[in-house]
N, C-alpha and C positions, 0 to 999 in steps of 0.2 A: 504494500500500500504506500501509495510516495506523499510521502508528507513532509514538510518541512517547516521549517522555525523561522519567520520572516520578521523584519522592521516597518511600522506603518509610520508615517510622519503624517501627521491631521491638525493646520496651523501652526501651534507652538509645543503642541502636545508630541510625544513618539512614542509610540509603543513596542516595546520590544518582547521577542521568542513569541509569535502570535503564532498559532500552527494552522497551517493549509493543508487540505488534502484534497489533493487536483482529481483523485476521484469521483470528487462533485462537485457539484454546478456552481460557477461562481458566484451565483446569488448563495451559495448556504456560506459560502466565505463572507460573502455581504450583511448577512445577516452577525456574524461575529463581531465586524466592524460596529455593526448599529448595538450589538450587546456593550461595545467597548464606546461608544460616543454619542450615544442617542443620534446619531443622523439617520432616516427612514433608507431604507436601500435606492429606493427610486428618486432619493437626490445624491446621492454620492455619483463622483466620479473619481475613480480608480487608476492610476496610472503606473506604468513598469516603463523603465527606458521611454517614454514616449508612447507608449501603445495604452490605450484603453480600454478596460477589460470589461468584457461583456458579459450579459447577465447567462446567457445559456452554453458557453462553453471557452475552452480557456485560447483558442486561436492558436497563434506560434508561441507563445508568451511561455517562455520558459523560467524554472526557478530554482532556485536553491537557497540551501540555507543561510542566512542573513543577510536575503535580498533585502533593498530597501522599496516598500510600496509608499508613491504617494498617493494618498484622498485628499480630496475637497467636497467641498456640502455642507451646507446649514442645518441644524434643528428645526424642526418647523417652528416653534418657538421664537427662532431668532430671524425667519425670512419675515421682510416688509409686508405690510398689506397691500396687497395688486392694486391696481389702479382699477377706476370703474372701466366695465367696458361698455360697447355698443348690444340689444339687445340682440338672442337668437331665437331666429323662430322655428318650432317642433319639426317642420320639414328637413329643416338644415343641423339638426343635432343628430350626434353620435350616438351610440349604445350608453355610453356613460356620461352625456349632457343629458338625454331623454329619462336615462336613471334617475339623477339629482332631481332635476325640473319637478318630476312626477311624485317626488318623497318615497324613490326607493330605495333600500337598503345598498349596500356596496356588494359587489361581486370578488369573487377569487382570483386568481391569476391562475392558469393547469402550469404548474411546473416540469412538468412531462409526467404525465398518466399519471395524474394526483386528482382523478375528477372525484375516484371514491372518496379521499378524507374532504374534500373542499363539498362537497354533495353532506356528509354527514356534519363536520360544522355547521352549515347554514341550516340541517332540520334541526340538530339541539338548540339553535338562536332563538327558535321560535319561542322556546320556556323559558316567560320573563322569569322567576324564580330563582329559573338555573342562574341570568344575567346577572339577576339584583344577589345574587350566594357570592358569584368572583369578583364582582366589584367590590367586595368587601376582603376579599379572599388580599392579606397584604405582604404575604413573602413576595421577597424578589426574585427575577430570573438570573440564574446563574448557569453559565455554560460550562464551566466548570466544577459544579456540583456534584458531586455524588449521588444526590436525591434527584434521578431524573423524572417523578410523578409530579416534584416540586415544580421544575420547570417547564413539563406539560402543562402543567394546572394557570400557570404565570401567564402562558405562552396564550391560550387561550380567551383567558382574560383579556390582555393586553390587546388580539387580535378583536376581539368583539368590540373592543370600548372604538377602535375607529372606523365598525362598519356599521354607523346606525345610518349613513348616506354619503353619497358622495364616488367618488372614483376604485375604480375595483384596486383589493389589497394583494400582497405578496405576503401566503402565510409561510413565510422561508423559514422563521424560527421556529416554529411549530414542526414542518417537515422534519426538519435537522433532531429534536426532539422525539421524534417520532421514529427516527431512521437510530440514533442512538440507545430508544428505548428497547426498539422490537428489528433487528437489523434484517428481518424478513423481506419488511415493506422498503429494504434500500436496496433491495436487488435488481439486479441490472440484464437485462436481454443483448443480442447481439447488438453490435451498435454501440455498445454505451448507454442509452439512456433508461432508463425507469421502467420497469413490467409494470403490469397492470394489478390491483391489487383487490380483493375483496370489502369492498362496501361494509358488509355486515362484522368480519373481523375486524377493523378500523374503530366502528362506533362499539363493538363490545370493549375495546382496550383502552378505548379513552373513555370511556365509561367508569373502568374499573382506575382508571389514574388516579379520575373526579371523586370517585369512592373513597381510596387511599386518604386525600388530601382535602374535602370540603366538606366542615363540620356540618352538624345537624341545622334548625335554624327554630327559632318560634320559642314554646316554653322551655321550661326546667325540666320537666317532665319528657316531653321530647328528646330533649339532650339527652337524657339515662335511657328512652326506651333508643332510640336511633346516634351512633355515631358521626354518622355520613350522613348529608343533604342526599344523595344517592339513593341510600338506603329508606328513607323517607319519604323522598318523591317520585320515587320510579320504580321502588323494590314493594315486590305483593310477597302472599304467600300461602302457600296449596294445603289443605289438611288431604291426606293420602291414607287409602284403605287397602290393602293385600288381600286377598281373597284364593286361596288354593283350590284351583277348578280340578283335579284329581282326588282330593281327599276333604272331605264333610267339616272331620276332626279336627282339623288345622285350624288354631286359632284367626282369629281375622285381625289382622297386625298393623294398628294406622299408625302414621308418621307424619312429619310436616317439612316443606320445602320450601325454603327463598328460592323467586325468580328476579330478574331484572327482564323480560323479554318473555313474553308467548308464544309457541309455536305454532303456524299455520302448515299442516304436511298436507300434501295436494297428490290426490291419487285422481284414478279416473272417474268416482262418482262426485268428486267434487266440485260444487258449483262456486259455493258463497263461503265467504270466509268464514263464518261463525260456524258452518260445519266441520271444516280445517282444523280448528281450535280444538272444538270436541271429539273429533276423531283423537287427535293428541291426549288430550285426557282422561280416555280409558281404553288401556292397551295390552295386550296378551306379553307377560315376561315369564322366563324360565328363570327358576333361582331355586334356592335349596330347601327341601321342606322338611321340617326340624320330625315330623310326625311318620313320613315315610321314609326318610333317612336319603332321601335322594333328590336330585333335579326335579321339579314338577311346573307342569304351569301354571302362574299367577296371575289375574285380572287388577291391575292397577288402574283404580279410579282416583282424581282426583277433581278439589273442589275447591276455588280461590276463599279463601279465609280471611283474605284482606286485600282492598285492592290500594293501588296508589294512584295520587293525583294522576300521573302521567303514565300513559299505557303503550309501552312498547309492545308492536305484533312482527313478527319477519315469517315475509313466505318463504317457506323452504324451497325452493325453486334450482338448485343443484345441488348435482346428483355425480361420483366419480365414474366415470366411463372407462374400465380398465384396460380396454385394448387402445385406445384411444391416449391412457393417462392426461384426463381432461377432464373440469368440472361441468360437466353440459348441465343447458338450463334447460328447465320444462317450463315452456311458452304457452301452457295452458291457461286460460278466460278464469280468473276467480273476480268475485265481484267483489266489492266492498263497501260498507259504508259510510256515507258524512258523518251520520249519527249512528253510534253505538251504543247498546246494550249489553252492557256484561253480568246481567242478574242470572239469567241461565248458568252461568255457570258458575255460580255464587254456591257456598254450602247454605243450609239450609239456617244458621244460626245468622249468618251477613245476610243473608235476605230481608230475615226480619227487623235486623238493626235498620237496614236502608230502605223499611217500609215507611215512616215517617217522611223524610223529605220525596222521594215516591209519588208519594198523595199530595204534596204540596206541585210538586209540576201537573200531576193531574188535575187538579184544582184550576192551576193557574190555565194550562190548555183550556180545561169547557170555558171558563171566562175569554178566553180569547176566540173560539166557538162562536160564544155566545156575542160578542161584538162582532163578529164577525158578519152575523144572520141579520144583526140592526144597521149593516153598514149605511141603508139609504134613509134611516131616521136621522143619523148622522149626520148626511150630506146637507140634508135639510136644515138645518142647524148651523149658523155663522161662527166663523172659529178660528180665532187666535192665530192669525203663522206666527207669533212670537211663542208661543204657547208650547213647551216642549213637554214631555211624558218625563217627571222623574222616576227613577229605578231605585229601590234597594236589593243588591246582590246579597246574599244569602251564601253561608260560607261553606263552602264545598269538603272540606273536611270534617269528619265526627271533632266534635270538642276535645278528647282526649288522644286523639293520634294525629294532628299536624302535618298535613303532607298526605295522606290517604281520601280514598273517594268515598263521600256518604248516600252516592244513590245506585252508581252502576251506569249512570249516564254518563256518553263521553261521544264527543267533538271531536272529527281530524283535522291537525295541524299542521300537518307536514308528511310529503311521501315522498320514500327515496327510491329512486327509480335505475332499471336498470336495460339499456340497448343495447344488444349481442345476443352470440349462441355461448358464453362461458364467460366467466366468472376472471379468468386471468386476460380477455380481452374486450373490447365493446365500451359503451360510457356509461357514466352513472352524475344522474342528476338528480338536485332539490328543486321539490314544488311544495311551498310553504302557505301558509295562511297567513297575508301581510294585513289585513284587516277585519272588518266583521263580515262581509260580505264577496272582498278580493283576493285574491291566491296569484303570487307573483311565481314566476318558473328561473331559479337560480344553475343557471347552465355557466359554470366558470362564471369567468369577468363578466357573461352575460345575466343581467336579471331583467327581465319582461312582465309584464302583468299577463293575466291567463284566464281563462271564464270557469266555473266553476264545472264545465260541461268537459272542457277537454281534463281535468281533472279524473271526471268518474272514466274515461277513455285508460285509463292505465293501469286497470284490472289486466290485462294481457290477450295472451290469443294470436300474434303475431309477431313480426319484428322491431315494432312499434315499442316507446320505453313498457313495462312491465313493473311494477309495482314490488318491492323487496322487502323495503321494512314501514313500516304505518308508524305514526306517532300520534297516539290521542289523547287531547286534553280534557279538562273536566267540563263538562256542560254546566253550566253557570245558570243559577234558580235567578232570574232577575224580578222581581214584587213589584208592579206599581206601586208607587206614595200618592195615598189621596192626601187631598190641601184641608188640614182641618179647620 
């Protein structure tokens, strides 16, 4: 691996023994620079002998150890505020003027076949939660660390806080983090540059980072029942019953399971997701039967005991192909929906807890029903445009568990999507819920707005993207306030 000990000179500053590994992409050297001077990569300029080194590969630009590099570039901090300019009109703007204009969020930059973690960043954005946990979250990044969850968790952070609009980011530090965490995802194809990596293993390991490193959040009580914001709002859990289908006598042996993610396994009666789910939930296993002294088989049912705010689902959609050694996807139509229901598969003690608020959206539906059928009494009636409908939201967690769902009602917020025959190639995009009504589609540096129609299109069934992992939020009780 050629690595070497370099000199940066940056104004008055010099930095010496900086290590380079021409390995990779001059942007994750870039990215060291910005850990060593706060300059953003995309104002530095980099210089060897005269040559200026580009962000995607290293050119003739040879080195060795105690070359001297120069940089130039300001903090953003420190550049002037631009001058006003003349106005531009939507015809004449770019991908990332139409972005800004419109109050969209920032796009990624594909560092070469980075579209999976850059597709799974922009679904977890969608949970204010998760935002308003790292903004608080106040270690620093260190690239020299030891603790590299620390600086996953840092790296994230820091990337979120400047893409609530504005021009697409370069999550270089993060990569680099990512590539030193799990050196899997730094593997390289002929050519040089970056294989393609699994979507779904990406958001399970920075999952588990967020776990490591992001305390609980809410009461006292909270804190002792949950360590991790993780485990709080995103972690459920199964109560599990054994049942020995060869033998009567065999005790029936329950147990209970943390998940972070639901599984959707997709055969061919499979139409709709919520049968995906339950197919997973009660499944034929062989194991040892303490009564007949041998292997026998077990009927494992299981029954969510708790759910969390936030409800991860992944369609299991590949599959290893051994003559092939290839992950092939199954391109089969599963449906999904806007609005979820997770009481079916509730035991039967969470049922009852989440019968109370239940009957309060019940409630609230026939009254909306019900205005609904007087809408031309209504009309007839002069009325206010200043006049707005106040809401009281209604809080989505049971009072003693913080972070859990108290009805089984759930919203989707974000689907990650994936286009190809396999898993190590093809693209993988975010289509998030940027508002109460709008769903932006975050394809790299590209983010667009998108109707809520091509949305339900990404159940599957072609070559078309296909749907991989769901992320659903809590369906929110909102109460009219009458004016007393």
């Amino acid at each position: 691996m050629p690595v070497y000990k370099v000199k940066v000179k940056w104004g008055k500053e010099l930095f010496n023994n900086v290590e380079v590994n021409t390995d990779d992409i001059p942007l994750v050297f870039k990215a060291q620079l910005f850990d060593l001077t706060g300059v953003q990569p995309e104002r530095q300029k980099v210089m060897l002998k005269g040559t200026v080194l580009k962000d995607s590969d290293w050119g003739n630009v040879k080195l060795t150890d105690g070359t001297m590099i120069l940089m130039m570039g300001s903090k953003e901090e420190d550049v002037a505020k631009e001058p006003e300019v003349k106005p531009v009109f939507v015809e004449d703007m770019n991908e990332a003027e139409l972005a800004s204009s419109l109050d969209l969020p920032a796009g990624l930059h594909n560092l070469g076949n980075t579209c999976y973690m850059n597709a799974t960043i922009q679904c977890l954005k969608s949970v204010p939660e998760l935002r308003e946990a790292l903004s608080g979250f106040k270690e620093g990044l260190n690239l020299q660390s030891g603790d590299i969850s620390q600086s996953i968790v840092a790296s994230i952070r820091d990337l979120y806080s400047g893409m609530e609009k504005g021009p697409a980011k370069h999550p270089i530090i993060l990569l680099q983090m990512l590539h030193t965490a799990f050196p899997r995802f730094a593997e390289r194809g002929t050519g040089g540059t970056y294989v393609q990596q699994d979507a779904n293993e990406c958001w399970t390991e920075l999952i588990r980072m967020l776990q490591q490193k992001l305390p609980s959040v809410a009461s006292s009580e909270n804190v002792a029942k949950y360590k991790s914001f993780i485990d709080q709002y995103f972690g459920g859990k199964f109560d599990v019953e054994w049942k020995c289908d060869e033998c009567a006598d065999e005790p029936v042996n329950k147990t209970s399971e943390d998940f972070l993610q639901l599984s959707c396994f997709i055969s061919q009666d499979v139409k709709y997701m919520i049968n995906g789910l339950k197919n997973k939930m009660q499944e034929n296993i062989t194991k040892n039967s303490s009564v007949l002294g041998r292997d026998a088989v077990f009927t494992k049912t299981a029954k969510i005991s708790r759910l969390p705010a936030y409800l991860t689902i992944q369609f299991v959609r590949f599959f290893y192909k051994e003559n092939n050694k290839v992950n092939a996807k199954i391109l089969k139509d599963i449906k999904f929906p806007l609005d979820f229901d997770a009481y079916d598969l509730c035991s039967p003690e969470l049922q009852e807890k989440m019968t109370p608020i239940r009957n309060k959206f019940k409630e609230l539906e026939e009254q909306q029903v019900a205005d609904a059928m007087n809408v031309d009494k209504a009309k007839s009636k002069p009325t206010d445009p200043k006049e707005e409908k106040a809401f009281k939201i209604e809080p989505y967690s049971f009072p003693d568990d913080v972070g859990s769902n108290n009805s089984g009602y759930y919203e989707l917020q974000a689907v990650l999507t994936h286009k190809g025959r396999s898993s190590s190639s093809g693209h993988y995009v975010a289509w998030v819920k940027h508002k109460e009504n709008s769903w932006i589609k975050c394809d790299d540096s590209d983010v667009t707005p998108v109707s809520i129609e091509e949305i339900l299109k990404l159940s599957g069934g072609g070559d078309w993207h296909c749907a991989y992992v769901l992320l659903y939020g809590p369906k929110l009780l909102k109460i009219p306030e009458t004016k007393g």
